[in-house]
C-alpha positions in Angstrom: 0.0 0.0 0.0 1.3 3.3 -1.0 2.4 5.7 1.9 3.1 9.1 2.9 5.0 10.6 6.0 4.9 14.8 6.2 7.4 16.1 8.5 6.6 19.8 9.3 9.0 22.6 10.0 11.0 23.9 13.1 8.8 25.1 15.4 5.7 23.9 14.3 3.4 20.9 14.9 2.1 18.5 12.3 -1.9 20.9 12.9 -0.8 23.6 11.8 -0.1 25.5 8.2 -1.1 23.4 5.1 0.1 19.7 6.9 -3.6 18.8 7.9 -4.9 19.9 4.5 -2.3 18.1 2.7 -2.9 14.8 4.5 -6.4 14.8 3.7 -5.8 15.6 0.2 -3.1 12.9 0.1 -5.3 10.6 1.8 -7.9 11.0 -0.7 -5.6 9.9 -3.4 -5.6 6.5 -1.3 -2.5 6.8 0.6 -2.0 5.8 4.1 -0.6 9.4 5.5 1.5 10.0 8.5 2.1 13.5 10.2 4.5 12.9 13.2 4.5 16.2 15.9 8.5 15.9 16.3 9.9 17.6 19.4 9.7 21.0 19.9 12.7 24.1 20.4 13.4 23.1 23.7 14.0 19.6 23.2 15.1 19.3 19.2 17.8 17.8 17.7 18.6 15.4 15.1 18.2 12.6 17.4 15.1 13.5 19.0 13.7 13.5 16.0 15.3 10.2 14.7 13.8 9.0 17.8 10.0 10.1 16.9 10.0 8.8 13.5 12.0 5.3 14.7 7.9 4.6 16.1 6.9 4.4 12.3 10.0 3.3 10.4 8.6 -0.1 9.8 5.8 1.5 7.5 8.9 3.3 5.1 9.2 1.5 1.7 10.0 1.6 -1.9 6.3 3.0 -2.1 6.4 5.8 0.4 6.5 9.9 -0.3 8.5 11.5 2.1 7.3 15.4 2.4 9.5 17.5 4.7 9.5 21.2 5.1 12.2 23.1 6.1 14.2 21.5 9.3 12.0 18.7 8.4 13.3 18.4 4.9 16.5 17.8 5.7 15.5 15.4 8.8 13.8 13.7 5.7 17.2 13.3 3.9 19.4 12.5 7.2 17.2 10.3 8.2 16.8 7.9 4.6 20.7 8.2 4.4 21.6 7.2 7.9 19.0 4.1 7.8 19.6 2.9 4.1 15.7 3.5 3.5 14.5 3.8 0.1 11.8 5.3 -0.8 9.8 6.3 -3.7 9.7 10.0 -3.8 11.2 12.5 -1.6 9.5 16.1 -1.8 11.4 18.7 0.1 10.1 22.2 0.1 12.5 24.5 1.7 15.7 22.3 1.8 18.8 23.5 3.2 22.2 21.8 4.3 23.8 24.3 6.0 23.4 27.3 8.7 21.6 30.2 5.7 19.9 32.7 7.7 20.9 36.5 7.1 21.3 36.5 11.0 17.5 36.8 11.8 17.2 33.8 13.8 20.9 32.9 14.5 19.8 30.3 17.6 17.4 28.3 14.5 20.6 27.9 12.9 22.4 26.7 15.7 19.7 24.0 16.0 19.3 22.6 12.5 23.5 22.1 13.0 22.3 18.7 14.1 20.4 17.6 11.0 23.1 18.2 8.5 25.0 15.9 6.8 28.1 15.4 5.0 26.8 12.8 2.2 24.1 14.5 0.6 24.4 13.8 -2.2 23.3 9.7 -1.6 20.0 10.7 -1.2 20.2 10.1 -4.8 20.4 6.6 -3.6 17.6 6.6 -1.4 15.0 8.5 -3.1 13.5 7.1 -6.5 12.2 11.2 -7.3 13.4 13.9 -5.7 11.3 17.0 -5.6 12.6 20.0 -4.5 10.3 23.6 -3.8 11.6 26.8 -3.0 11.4 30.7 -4.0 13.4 33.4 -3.9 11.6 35.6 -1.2 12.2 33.0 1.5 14.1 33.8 4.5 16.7 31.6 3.5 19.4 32.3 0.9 17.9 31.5 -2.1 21.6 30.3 -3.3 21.9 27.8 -0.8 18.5 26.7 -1.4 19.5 25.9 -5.2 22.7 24.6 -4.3 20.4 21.7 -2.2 18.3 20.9 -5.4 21.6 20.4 -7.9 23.6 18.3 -5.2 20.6 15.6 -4.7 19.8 16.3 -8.5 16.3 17.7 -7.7 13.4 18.7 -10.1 13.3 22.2 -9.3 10.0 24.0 -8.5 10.6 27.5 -7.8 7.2 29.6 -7.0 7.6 33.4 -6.5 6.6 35.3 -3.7 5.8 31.9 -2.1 8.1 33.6 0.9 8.6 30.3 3.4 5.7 28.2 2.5 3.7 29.7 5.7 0.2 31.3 6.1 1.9 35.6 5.6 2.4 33.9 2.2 -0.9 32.3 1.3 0.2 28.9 2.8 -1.5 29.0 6.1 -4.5 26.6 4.9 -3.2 24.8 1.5 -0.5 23.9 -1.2 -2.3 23.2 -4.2 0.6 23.2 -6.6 2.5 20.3 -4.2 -0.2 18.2 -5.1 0.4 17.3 -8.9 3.9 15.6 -7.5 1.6 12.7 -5.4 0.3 10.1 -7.8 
């Protein structure tokens, strides 16, 4: 049976922006859909989060769609390449690999440190499609957001004006255009 698991962004839960839309939509389509509420600011890491989505790594397969925004995009990537977990599409919107704030939120930097990884570029390996959105109003450096997409040899889907993906952007309730990527 054909899966889903959407891992939302620092900071948030897995209610909130367009992650409860999306799994209904998903769901519709016939997919089992997973929305994990990872540990919050005060307890996050790499391996708190490793530790959350341990309770459903026995559904992952060949047929899954992994959907991570933001911190939770590259968990997403960390997390396939550390377990050897392949997968059938991997959909990041927002992906970074490296601290790219212009010094707004320097402590979310210093948190995301634990989710990087060296190897990158395996989740080539690990993920059949690779699905990457971004735009260049994002809080993020739009040049390292890029750089993310060509090292894991991405389809790029850049939207203007789509900011971070969040609700003072129009993504508070939906994501319409992720949808034509779940089949």
């Amino acid at each position: 049976m054909k899966n889903c698991i959407i891992v939302h962004a620092l900071g948030n839960t897995a209610n909130e922006y367009w992650y409860p839309w999306l799994k209904k939509q998903i769901e519709g389509k016939g997919f089992i859909c997973y929305t994990p509420t990872m540990p919050g600011l005060d307890n996050m890491s790499y391996r708190t989060w490793a530790n959350e989505m341990d309770k459903i790594k026995s559904e992952m397969n060949e047929d899954t769609v992994v959907i991570g925004h933001s911190t939770g995009s590259i968990f997403l990537a960390h997390y396939l390449i550390e377990n050897n977990l392949k997968v059938s599409k991997y959909i990041g919107v927002v992906s970074f690999n490296e601290a790219n704030h212009n010094g707004e939120h320097e402590d979310w930097d210093k948190i995301n440190e634990s989710f990087f990884v060296n190897n990158l570029e395996d989740l080539k390996k690990y993920a059949k499609e690779r699905i990457c959105f971004y735009s260049p109003t994002d809080i993020y450096d739009f040049k390292k957001l890029d750089d993310f997409a060509n090292k894991v040899d991405a389809e790029k889907v850049i939207i203007q004006n789509a900011g971070h993906f969040t609700a003072v952007t129009g993504y508070g309730e939906k994501f319409e255009e992720i949808l034509k990527y779940i089949d």
